[in-house]
PQR file with spaces between the fields and no chain letter, atoms N, CA, C, O and H, PARSE charges and radii, in Angstrom:
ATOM       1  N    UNK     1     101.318  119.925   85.974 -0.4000 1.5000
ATOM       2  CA   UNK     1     102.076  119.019   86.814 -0.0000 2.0000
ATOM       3  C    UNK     1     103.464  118.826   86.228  0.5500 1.7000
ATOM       4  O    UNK     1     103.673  118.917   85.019 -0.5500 1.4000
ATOM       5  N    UNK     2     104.506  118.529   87.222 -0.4000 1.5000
ATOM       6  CA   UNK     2     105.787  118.394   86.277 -0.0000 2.0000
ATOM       7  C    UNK     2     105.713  117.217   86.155  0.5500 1.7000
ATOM       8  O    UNK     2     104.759  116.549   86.554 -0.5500 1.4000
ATOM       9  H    UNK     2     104.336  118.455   88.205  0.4000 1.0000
ATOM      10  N    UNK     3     106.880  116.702   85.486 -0.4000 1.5000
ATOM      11  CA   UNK     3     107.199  115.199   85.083 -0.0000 2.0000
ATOM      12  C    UNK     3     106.740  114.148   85.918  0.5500 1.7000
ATOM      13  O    UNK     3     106.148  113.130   85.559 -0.5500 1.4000
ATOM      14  H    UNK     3     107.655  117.245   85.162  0.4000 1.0000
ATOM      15  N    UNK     4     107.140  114.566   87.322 -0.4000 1.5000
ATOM      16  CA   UNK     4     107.267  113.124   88.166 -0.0000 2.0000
ATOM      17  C    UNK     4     106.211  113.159   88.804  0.5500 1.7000
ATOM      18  O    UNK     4     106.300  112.793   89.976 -0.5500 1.4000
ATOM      19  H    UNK     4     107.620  115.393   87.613  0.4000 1.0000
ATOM      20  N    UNK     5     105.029  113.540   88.364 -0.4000 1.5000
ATOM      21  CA   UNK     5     103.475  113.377   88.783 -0.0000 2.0000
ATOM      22  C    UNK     5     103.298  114.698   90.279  0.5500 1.7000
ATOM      23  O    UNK     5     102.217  114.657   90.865 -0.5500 1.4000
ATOM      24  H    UNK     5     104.957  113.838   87.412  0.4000 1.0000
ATOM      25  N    UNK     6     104.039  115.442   90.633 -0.4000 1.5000
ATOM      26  CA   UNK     6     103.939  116.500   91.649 -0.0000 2.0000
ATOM      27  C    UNK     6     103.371  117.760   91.042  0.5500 1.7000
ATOM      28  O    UNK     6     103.615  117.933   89.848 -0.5500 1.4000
ATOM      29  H    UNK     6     104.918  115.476   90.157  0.4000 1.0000
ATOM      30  N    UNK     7     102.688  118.622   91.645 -0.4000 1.5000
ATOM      31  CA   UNK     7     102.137  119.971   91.599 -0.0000 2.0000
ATOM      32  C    UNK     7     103.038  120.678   91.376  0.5500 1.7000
ATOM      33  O    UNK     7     103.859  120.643   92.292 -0.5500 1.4000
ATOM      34  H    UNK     7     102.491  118.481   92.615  0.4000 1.0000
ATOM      35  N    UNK     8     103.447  121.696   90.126 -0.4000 1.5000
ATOM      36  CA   UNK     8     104.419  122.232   90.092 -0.0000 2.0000
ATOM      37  C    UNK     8     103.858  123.559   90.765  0.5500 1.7000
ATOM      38  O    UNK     8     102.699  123.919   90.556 -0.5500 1.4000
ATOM      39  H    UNK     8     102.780  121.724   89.381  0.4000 1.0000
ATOM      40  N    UNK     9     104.997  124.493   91.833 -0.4000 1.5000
ATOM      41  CA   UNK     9     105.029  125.110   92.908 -0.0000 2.0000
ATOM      42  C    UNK     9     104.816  124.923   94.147  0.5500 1.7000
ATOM      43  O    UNK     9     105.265  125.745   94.947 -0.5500 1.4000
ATOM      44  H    UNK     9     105.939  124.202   92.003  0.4000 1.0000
ATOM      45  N    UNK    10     103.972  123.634   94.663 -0.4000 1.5000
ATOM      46  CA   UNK    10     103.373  123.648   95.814 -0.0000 2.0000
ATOM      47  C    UNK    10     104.441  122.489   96.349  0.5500 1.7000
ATOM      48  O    UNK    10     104.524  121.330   95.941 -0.5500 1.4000
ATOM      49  H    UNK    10     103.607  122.967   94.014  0.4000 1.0000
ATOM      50  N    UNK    11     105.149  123.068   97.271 -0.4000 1.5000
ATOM      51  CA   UNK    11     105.723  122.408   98.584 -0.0000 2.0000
ATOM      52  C    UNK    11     104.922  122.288   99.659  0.5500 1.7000
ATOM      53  O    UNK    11     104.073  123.003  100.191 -0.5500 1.4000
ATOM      54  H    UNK    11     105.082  124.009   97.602  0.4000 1.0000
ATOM      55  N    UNK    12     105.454  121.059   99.892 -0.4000 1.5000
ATOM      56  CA   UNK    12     104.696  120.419  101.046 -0.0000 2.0000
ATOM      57  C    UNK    12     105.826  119.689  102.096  0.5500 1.7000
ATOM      58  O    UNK    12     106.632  118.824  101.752 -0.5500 1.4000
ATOM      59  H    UNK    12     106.144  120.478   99.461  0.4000 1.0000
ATOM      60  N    UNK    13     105.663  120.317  103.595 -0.4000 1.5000
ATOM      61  CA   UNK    13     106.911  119.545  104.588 -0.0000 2.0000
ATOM      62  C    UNK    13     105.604  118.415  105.132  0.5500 1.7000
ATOM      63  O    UNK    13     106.038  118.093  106.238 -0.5500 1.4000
ATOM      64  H    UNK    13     105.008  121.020  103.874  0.4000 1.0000
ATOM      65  N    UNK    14     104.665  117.883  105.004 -0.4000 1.5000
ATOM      66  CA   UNK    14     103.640  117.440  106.297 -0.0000 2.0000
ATOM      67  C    UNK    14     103.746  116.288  105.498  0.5500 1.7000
ATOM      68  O    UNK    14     103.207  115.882  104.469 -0.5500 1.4000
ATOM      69  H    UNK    14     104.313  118.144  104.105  0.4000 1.0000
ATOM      70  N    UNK    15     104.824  115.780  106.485 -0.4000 1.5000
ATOM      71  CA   UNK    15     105.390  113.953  105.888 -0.0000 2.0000
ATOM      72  C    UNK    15     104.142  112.807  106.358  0.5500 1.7000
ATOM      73  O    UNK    15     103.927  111.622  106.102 -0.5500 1.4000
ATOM      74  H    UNK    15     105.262  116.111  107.321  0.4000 1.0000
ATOM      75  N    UNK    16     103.688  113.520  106.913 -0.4000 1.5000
ATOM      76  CA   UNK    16     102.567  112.303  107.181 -0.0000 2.0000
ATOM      77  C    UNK    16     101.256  112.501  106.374  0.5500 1.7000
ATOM      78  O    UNK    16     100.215  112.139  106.923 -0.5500 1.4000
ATOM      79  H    UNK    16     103.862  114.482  107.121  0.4000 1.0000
ATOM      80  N    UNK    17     101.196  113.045  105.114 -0.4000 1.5000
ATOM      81  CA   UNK    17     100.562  113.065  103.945 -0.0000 2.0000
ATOM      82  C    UNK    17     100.786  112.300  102.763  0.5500 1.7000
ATOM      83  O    UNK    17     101.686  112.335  101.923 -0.5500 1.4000
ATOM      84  H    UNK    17     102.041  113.339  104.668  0.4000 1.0000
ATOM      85  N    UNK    18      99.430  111.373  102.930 -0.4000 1.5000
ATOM      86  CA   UNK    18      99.803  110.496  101.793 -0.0000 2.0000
ATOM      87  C    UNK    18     100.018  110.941  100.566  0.5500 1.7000
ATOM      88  O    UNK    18      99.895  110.085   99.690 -0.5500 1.4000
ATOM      89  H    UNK    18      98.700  111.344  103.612  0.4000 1.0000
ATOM      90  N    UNK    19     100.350  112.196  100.165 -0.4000 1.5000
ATOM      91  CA   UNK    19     100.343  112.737   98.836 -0.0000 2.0000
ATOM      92  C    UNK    19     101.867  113.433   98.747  0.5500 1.7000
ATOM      93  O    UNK    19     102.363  113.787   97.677 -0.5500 1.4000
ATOM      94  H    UNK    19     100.449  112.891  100.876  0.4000 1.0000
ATOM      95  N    UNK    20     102.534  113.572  100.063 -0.4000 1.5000
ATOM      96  CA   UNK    20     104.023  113.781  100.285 -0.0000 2.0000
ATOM      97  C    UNK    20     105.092  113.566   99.735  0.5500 1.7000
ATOM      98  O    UNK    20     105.487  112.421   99.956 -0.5500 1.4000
ATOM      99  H    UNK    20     102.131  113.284  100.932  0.4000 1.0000
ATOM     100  N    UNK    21     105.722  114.135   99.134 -0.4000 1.5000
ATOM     101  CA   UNK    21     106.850  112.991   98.148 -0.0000 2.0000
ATOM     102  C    UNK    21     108.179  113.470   99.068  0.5500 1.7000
ATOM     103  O    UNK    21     108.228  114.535   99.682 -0.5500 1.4000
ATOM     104  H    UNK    21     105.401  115.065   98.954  0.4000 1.0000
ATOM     105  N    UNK    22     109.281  112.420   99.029 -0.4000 1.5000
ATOM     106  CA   UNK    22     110.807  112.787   99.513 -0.0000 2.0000
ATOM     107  C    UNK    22     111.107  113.905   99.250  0.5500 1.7000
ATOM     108  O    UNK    22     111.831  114.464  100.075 -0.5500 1.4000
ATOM     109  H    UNK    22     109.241  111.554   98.531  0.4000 1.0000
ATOM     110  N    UNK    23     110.832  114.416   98.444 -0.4000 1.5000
ATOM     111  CA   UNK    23     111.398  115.585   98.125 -0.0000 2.0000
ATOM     112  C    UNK    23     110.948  117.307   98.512  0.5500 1.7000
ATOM     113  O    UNK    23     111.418  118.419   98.270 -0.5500 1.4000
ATOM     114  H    UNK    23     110.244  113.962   97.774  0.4000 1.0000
ATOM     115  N    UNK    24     109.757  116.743   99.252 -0.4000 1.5000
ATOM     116  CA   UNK    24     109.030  118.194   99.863 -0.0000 2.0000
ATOM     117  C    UNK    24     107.665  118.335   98.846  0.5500 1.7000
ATOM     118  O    UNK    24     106.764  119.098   99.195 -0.5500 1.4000
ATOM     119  H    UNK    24     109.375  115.840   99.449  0.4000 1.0000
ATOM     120  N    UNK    25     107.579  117.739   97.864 -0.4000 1.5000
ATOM     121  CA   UNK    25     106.104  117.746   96.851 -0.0000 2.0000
ATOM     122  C    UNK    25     104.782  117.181   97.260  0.5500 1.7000
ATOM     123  O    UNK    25     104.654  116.229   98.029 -0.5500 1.4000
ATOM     124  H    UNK    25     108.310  117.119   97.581  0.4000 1.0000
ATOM     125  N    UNK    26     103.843  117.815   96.709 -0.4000 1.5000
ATOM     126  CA   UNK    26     102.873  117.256   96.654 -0.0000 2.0000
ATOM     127  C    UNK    26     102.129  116.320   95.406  0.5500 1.7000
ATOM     128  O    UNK    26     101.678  117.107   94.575 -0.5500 1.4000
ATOM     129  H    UNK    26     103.947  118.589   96.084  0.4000 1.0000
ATOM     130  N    UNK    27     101.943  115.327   95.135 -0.4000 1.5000
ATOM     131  CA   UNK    27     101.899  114.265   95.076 -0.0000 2.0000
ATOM     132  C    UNK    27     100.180  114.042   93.806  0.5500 1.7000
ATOM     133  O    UNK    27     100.017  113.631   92.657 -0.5500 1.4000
ATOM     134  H    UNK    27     102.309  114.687   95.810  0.4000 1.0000
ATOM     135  N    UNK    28      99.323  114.564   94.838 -0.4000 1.5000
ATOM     136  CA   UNK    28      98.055  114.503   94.573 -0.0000 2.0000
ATOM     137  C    UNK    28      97.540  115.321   93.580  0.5500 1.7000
ATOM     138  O    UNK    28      98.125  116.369   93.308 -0.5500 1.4000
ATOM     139  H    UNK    28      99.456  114.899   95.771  0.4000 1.0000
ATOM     140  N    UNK    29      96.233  114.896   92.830 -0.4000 1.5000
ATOM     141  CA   UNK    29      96.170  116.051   91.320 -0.0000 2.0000
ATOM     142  C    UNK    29      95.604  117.172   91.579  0.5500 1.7000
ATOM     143  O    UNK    29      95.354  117.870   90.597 -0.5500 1.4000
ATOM     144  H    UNK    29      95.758  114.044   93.050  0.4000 1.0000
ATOM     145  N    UNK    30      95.250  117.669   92.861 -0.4000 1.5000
ATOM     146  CA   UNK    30      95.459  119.305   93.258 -0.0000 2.0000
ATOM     147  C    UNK    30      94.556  119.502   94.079  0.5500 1.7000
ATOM     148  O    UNK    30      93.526  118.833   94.156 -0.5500 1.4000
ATOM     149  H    UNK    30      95.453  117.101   93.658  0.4000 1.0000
ATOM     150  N    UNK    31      94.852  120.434   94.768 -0.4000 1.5000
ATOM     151  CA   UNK    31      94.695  120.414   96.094 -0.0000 2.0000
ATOM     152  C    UNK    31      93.805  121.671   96.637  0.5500 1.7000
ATOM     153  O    UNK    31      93.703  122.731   96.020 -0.5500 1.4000
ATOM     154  H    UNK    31      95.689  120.977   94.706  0.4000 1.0000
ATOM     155  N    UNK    32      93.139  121.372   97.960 -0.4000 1.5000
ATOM     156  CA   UNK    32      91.722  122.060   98.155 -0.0000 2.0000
ATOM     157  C    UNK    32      92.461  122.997   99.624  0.5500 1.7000
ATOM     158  O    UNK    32      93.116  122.411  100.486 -0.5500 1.4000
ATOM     159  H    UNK    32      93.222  120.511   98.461  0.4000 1.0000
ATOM     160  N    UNK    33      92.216  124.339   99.651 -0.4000 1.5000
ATOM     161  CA   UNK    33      92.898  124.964  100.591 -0.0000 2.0000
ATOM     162  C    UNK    33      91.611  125.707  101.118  0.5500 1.7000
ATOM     163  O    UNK    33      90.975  126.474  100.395 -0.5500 1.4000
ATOM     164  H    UNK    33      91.684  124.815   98.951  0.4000 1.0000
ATOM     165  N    UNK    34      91.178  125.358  102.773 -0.4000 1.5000
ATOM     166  CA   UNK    34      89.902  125.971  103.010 -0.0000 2.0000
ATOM     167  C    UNK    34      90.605  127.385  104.010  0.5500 1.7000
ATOM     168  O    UNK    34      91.747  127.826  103.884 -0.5500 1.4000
ATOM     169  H    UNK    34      91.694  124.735  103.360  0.4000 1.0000
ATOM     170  N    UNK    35      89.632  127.839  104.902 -0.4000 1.5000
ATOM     171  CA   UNK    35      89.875  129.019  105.621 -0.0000 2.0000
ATOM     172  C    UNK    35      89.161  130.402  105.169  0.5500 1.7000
ATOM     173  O    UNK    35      89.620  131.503  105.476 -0.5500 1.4000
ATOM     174  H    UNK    35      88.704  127.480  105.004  0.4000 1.0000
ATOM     175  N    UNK    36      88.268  130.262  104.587 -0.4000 1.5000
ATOM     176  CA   UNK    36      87.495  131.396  104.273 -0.0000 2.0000
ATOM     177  C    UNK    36      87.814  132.925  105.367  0.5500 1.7000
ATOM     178  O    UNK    36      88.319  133.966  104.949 -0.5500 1.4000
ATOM     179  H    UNK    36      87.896  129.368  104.337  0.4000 1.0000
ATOM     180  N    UNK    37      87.449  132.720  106.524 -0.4000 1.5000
ATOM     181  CA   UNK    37      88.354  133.793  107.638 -0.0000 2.0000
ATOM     182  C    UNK    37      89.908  133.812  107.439  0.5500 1.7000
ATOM     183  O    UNK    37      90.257  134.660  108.260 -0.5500 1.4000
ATOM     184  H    UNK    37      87.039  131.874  106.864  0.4000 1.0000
ATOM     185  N    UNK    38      90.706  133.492  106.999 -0.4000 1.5000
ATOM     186  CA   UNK    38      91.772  133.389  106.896 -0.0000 2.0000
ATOM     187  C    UNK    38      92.724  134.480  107.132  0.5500 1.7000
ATOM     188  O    UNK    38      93.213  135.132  106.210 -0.5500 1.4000
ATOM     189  H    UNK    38      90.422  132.802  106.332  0.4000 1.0000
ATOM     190  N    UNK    39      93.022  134.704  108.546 -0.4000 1.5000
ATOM     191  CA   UNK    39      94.501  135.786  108.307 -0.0000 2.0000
ATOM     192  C    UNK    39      95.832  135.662  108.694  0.5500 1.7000
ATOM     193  O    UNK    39      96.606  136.568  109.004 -0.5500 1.4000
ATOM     194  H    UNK    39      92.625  134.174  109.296  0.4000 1.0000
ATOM     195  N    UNK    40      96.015  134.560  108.652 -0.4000 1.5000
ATOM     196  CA   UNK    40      97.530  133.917  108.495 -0.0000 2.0000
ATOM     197  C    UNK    40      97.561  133.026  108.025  0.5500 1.7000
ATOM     198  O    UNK    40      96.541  132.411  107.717 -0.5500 1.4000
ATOM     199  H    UNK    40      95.387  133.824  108.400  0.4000 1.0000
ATOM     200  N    UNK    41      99.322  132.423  107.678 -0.4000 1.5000
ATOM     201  CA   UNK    41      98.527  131.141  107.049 -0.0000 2.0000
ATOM     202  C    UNK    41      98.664  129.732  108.244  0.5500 1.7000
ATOM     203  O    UNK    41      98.603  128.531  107.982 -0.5500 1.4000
ATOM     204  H    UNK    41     100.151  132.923  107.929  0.4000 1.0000
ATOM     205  N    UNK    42      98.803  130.191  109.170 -0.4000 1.5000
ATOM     206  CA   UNK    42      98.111  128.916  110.058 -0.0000 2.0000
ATOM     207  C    UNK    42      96.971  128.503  110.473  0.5500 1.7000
ATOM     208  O    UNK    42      96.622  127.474  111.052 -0.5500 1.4000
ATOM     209  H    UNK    42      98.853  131.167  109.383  0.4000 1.0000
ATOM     210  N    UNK    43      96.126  129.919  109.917 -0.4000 1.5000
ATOM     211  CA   UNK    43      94.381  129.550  109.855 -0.0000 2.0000
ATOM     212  C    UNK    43      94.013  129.376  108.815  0.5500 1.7000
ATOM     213  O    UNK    43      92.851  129.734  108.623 -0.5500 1.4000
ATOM     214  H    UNK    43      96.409  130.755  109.446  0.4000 1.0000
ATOM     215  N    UNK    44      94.853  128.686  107.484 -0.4000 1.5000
ATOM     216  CA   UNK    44      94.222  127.588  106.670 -0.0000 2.0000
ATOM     217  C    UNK    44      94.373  126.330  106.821  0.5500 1.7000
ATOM     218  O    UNK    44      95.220  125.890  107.598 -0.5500 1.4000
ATOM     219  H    UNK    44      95.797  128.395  107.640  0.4000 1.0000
ATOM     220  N    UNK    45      93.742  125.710  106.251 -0.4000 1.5000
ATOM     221  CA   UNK    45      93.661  124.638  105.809 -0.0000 2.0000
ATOM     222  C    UNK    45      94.148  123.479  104.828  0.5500 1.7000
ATOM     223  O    UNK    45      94.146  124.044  103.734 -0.5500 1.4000
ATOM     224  H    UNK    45      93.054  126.068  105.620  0.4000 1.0000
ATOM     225  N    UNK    46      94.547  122.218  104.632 -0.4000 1.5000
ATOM     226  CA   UNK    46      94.439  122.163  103.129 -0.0000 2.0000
ATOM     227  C    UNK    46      93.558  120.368  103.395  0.5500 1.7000
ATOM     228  O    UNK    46      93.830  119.355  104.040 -0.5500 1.4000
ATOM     229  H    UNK    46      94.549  121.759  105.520  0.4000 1.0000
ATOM     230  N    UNK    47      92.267  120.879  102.329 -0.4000 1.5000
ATOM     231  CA   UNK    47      91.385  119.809  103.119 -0.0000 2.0000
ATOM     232  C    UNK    47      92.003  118.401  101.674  0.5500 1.7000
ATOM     233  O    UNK    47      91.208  117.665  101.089 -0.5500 1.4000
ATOM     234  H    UNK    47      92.046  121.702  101.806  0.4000 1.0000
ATOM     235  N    UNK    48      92.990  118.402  101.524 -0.4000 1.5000
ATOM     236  CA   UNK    48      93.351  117.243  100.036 -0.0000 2.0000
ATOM     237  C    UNK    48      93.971  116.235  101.529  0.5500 1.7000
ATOM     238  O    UNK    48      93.746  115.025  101.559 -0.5500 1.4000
ATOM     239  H    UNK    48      93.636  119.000  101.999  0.4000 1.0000
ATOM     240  N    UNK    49      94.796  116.985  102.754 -0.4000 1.5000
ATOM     241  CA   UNK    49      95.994  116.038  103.615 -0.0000 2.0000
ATOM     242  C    UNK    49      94.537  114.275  103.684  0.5500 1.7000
ATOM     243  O    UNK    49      93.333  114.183  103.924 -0.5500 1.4000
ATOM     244  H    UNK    49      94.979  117.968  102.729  0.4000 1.0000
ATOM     245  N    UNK    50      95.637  113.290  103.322 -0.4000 1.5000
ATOM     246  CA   UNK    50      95.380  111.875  103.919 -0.0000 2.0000
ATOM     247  C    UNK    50      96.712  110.938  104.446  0.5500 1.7000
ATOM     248  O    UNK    50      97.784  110.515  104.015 -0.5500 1.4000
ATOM     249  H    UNK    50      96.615  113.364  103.127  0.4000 1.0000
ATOM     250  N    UNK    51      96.025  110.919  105.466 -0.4000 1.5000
ATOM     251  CA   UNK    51      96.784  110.575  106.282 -0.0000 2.0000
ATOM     252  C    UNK    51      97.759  108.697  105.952  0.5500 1.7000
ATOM     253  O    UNK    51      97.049  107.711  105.752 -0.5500 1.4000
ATOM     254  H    UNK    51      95.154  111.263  105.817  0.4000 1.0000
ATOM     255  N    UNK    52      98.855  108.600  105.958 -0.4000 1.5000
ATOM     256  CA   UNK    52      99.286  107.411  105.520 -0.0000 2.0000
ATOM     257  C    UNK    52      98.326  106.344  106.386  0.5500 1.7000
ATOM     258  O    UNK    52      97.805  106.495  107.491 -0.5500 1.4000
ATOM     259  H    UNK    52      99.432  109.401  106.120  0.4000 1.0000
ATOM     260  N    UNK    53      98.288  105.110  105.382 -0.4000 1.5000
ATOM     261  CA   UNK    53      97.074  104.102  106.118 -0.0000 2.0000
ATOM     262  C    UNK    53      98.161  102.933  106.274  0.5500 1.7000
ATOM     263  O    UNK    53      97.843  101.859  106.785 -0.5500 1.4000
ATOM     264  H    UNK    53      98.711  104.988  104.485  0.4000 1.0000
């Protein structure tokens, strides 16, 4: 993780993730990417998204 508690490499635009940071980061201590069939990447998943409450 870098300094400011984010996943170092993993950008994230999906602002309505509670794990989202201003800056395009993800937030959360790491993250679960499903899609076993997977052949693009809009047929994954990432099952960590929570939604702001």
């Amino acid at each position: 993780m870098e300094n400011n508690k984010t996943l170092q490499g993993i950008l994230c635009t999906v602002t309505e993730c509670h794990y989202h940071t201003k800056d395009d980061k993800c937030s959360a201590n790491s993250i679960k990417v499903n899609g076993d069939c997977a052949k693009t990447s809009c047929e994954t998943e990432c099952q960590t998204f929570k939604p702001h409450c």
